[in-house]
C-alpha positions as a Markdown table, in Angstrom:
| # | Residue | x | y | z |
|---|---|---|---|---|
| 1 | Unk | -4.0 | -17.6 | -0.1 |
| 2 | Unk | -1.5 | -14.6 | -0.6 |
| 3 | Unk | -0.1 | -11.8 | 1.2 |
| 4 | Unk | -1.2 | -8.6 | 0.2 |
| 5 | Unk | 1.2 | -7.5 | -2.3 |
| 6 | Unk | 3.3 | -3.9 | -1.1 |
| 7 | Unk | 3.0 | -1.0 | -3.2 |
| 8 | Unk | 5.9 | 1.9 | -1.9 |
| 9 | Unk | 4.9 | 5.2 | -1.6 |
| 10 | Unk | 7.2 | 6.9 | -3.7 |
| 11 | Unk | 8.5 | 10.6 | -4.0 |
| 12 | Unk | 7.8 | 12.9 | -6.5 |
| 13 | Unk | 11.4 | 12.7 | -7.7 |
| 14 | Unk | 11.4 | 8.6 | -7.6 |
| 15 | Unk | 8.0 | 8.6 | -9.4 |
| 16 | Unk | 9.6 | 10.9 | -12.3 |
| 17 | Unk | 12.7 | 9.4 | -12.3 |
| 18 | Unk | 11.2 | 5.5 | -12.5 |
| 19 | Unk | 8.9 | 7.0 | -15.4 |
| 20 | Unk | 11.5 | 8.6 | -17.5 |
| 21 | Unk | 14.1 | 5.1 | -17.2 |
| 22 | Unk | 11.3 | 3.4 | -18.1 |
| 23 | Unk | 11.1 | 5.2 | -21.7 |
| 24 | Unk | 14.8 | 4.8 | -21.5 |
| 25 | Unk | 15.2 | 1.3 | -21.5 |
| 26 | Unk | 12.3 | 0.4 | -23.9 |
| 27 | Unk | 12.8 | -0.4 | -27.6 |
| 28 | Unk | 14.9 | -3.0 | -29.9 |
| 29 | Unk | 18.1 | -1.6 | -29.4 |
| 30 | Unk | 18.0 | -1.7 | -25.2 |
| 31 | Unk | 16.3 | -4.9 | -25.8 |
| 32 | Unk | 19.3 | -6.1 | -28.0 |
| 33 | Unk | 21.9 | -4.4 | -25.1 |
| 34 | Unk | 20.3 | -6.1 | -22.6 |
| 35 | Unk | 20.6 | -9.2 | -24.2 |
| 36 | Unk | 24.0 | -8.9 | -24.8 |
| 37 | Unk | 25.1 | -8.5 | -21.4 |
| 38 | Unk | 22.9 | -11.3 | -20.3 |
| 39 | Unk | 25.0 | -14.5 | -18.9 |
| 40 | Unk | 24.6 | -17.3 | -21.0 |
| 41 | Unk | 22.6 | -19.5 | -19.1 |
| 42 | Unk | 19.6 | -16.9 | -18.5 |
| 43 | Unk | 19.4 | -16.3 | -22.7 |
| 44 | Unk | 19.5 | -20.2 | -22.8 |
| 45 | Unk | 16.5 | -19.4 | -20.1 |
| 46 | Unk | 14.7 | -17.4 | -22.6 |
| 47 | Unk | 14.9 | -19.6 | -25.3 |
| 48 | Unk | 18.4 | -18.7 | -26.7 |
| 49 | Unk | 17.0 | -16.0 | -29.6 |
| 50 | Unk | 16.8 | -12.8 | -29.2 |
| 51 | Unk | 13.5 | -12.3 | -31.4 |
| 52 | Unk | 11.7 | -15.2 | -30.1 |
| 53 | Unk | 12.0 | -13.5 | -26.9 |
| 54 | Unk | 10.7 | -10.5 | -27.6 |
| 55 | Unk | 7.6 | -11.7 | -29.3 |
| 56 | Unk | 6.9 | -13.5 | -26.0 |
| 57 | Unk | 8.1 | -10.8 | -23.6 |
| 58 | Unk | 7.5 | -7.7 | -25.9 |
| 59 | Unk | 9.0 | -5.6 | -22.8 |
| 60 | Unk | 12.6 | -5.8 | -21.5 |
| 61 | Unk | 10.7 | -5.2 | -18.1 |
| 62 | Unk | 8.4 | -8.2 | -18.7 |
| 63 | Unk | 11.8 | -10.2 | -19.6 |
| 64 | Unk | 13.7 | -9.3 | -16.4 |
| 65 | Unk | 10.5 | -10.1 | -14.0 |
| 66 | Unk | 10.5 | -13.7 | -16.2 |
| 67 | Unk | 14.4 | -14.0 | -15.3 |
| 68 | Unk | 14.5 | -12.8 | -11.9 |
| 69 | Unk | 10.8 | -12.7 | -10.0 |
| 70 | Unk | 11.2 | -9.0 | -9.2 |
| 71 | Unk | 8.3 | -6.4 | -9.1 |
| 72 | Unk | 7.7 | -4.1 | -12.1 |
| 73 | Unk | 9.5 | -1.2 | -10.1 |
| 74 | Unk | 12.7 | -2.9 | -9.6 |
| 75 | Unk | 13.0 | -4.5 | -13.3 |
| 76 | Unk | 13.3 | -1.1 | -14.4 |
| 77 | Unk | 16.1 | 0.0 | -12.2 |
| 78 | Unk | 17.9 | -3.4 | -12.8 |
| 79 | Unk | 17.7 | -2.8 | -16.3 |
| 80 | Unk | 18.6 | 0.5 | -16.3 |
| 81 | Unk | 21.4 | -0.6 | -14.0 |
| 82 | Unk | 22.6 | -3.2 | -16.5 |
| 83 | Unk | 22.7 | -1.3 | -19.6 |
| 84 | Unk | 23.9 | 1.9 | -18.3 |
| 85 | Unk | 21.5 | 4.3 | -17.8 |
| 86 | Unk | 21.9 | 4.6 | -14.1 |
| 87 | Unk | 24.5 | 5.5 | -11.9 |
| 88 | Unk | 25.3 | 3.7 | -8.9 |
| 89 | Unk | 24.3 | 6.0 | -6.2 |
| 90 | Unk | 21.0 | 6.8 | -8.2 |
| 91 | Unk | 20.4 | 3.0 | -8.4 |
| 92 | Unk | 20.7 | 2.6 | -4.5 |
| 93 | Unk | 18.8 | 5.8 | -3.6 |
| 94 | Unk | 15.9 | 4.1 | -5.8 |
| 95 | Unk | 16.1 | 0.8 | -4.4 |
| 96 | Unk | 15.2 | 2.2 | -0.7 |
| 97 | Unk | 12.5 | 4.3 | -2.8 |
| 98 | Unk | 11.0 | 1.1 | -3.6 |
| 99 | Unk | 11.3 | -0.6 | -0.2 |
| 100 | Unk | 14.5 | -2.9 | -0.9 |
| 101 | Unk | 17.9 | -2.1 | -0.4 |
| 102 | Unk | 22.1 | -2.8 | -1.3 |
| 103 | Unk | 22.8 | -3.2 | 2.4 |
| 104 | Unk | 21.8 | -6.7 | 3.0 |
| 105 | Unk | 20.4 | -5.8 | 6.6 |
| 106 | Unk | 18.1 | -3.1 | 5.2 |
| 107 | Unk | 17.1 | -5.6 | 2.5 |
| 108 | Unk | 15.8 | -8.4 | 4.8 |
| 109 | Unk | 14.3 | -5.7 | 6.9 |
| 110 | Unk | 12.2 | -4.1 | 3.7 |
| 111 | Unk | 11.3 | -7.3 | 2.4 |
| 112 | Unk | 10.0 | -8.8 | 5.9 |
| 113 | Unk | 7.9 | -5.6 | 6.4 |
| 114 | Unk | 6.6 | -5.5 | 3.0 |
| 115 | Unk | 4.7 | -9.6 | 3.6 |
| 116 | Unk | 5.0 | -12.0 | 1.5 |
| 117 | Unk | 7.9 | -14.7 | 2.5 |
| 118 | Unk | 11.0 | -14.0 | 3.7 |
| 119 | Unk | 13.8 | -17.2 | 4.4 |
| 120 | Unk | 17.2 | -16.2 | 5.4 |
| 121 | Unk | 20.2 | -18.8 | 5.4 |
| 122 | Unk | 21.9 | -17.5 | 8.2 |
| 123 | Unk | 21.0 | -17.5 | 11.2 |
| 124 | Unk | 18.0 | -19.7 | 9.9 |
| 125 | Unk | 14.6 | -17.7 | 9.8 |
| 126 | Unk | 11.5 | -17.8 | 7.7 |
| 127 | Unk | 9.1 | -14.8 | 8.0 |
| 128 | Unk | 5.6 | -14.6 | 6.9 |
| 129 | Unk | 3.2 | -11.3 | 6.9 |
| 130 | Unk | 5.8 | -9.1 | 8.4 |
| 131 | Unk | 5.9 | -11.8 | 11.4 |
| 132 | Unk | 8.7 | -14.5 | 11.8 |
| 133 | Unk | 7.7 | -17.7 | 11.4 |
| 134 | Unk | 8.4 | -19.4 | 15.2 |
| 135 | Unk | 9.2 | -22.6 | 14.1 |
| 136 | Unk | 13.1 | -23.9 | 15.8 |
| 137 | Unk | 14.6 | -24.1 | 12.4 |
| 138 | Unk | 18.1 | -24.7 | 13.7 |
| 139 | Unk | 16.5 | -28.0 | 15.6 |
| 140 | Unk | 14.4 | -29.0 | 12.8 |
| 141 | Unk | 16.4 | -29.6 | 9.9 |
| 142 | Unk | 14.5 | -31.3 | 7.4 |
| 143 | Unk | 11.2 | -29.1 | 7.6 |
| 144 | Unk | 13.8 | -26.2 | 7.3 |
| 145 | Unk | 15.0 | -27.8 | 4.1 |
| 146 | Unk | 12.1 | -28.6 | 2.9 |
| 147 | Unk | 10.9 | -24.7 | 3.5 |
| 148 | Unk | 13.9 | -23.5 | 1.5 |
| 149 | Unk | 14.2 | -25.4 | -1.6 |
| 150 | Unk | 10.1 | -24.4 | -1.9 |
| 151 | Unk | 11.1 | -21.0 | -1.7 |
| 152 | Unk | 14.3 | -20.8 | -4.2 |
| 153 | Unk | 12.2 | -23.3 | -6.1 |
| 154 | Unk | 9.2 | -20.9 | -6.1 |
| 155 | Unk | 11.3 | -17.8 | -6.9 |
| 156 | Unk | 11.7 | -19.3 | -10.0 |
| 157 | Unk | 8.7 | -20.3 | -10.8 |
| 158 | Unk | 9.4 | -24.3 | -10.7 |
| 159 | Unk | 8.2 | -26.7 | -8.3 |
| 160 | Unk | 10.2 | -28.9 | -6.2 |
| 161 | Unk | 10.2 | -33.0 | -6.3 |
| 162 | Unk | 11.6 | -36.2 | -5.4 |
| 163 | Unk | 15.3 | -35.4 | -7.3 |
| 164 | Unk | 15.1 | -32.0 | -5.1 |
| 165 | Unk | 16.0 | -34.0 | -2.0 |
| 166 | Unk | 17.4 | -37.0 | -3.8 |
| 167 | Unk | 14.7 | -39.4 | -2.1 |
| 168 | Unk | 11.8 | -41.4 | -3.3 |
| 169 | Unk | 8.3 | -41.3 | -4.6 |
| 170 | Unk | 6.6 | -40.0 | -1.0 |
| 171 | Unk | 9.4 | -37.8 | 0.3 |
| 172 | Unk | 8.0 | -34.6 | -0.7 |
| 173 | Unk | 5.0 | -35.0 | 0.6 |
| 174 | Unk | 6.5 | -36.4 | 4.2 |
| 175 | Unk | 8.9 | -33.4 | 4.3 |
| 176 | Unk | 5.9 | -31.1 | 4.0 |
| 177 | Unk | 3.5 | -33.2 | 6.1 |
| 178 | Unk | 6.6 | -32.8 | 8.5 |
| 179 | Unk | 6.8 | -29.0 | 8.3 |
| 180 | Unk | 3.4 | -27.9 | 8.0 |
| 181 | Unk | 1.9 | -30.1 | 10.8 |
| 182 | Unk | 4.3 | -27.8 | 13.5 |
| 183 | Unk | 1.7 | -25.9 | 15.3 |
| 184 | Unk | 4.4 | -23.0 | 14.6 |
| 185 | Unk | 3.7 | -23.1 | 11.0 |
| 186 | Unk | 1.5 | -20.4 | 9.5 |
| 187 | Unk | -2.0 | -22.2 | 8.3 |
| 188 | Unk | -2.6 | -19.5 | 5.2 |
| 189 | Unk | 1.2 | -20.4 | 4.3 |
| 190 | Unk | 0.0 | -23.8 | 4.2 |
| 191 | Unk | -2.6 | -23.5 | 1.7 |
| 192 | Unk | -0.1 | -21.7 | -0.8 |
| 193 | Unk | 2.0 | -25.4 | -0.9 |
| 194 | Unk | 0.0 | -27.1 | -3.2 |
| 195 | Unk | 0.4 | -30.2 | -5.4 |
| 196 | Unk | 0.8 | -29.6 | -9.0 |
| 197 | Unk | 1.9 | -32.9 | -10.4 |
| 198 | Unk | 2.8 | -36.7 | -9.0 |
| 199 | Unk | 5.3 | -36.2 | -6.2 |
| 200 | Unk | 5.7 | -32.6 | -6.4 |
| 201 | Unk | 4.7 | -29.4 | -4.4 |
| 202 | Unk | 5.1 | -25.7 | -5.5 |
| 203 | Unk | 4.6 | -22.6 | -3.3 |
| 204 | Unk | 1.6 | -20.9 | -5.4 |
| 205 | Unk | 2.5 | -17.2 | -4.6 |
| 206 | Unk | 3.7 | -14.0 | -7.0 |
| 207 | Unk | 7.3 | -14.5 | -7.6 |
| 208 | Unk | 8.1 | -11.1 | -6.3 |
| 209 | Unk | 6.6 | -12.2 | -3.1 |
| 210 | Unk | 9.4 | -14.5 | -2.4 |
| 211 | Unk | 12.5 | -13.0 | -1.2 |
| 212 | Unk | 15.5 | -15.7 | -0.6 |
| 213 | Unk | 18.9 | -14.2 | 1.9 |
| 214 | Unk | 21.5 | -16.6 | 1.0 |
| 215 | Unk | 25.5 | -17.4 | 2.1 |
| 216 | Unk | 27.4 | -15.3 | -0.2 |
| 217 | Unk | 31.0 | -17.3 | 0.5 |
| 218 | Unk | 31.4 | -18.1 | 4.4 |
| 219 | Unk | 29.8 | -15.4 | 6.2 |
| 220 | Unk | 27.6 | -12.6 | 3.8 |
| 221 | Unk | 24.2 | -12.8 | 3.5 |
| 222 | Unk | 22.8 | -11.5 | 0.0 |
| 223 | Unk | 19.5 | -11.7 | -2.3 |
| 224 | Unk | 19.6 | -15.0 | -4.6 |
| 225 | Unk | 17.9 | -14.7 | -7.5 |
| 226 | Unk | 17.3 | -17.5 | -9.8 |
């Protein structure tokens, strides 16, 4: 089961402003741009060639959302953002247009009340449906670890096993019998951890429905994406 997914009610000047970057950053030679500027490790994700990635994501949209797990809306302003065909300013006046945010605060605020899950490093929380997940995840450390690789894991699309936590055949499954059995735990999250191989458990829900508030160095909180 999945949350409903949040669709932002946007202004008229967002609306024509998201439509016109997206015409901006379509065609070969954005697509070639963007690849440019692309860390080596996410072309390596793609397959390391250019045209081979194109012919599978024929959108530089449909690329990003493979990359980073982002709704359609904010591919476009990332994009646009990293090949230079939005300013700054513009770029953070969008984002809260679209229900996210640069000010890490804002941002975990945004993504709680738009559903879907929320986990934040520091001080440890999970949310769920707009509503935090009451579980003692300071007390409880393995469920809590357990809840957090799923959900990095998820955000990029991969499942997590036995080398996740560096244990043995049945220690995926204990670590989630373990979390989900807290009375705390929501039962419709429940059924989105689902078994989808020997040993292994992935959180069946829409990338973009995953948002992940990681330690940036020893005290800031900010978005990981894969």
């Amino acid at each position: 089961m999945t949350s409903t997914i949040y669709e932002p009610e946007l202004s008229k000047w967002a609306a024509e402003r998201l439509g016109y970057l997206s015409t901006q950053i379509a065609g070969a030679t954005c697509a070639a741009k963007l690849w440019e500027r692309l860390l080596p490790l996410d072309r390596q994700r793609l397959g390391g060639d250019l045209k081979a990635a194109r012919e599978r994501w024929p959108s530089n949209v449909a690329l990003w959302i493979e990359l980073r797990g982002v709704n359609p809306y904010r591919a476009v302003l990332d994009v646009a953002k990293k090949i230079d065909c939005l300013t700054q300013e513009d770029y953070e006046s969008l984002l809260v247009e679209i229900g996210e945010s640069v000010d890490v605060d804002e941002a975990i605020r945004m993504a709680v009340a738009g559903g879907g899950l929320v986990v934040v490093e520091r001080p440890r929380a999970a949310y769920w449906k707009g509503e935090e997940v009451e579980v003692d995840f300071a007390k409880y450390g393995e469920p809590w670890a357990f809840l957090w690789e799923l959900a990095r894991h998820g955000k990029a699309g991969q499942p997590v096993d036995r080398d996740t936590f560096n244990g043995s055949a049945g220690t995926v499954a204990k670590l989630k019998h373990r979390l989900t059995k807290m009375p705390e735990f929501p039962v419709d999250l429940n059924d989105s951890i689902e078994v989808v191989g020997r040993g292994t458990q992935q959180l069946q829900l829409p990338r973009e429905q995953i948002r992940v508030f990681e330690l940036k160095g020893l005290e800031a909180l900010g978005e990981w994406f894969p």
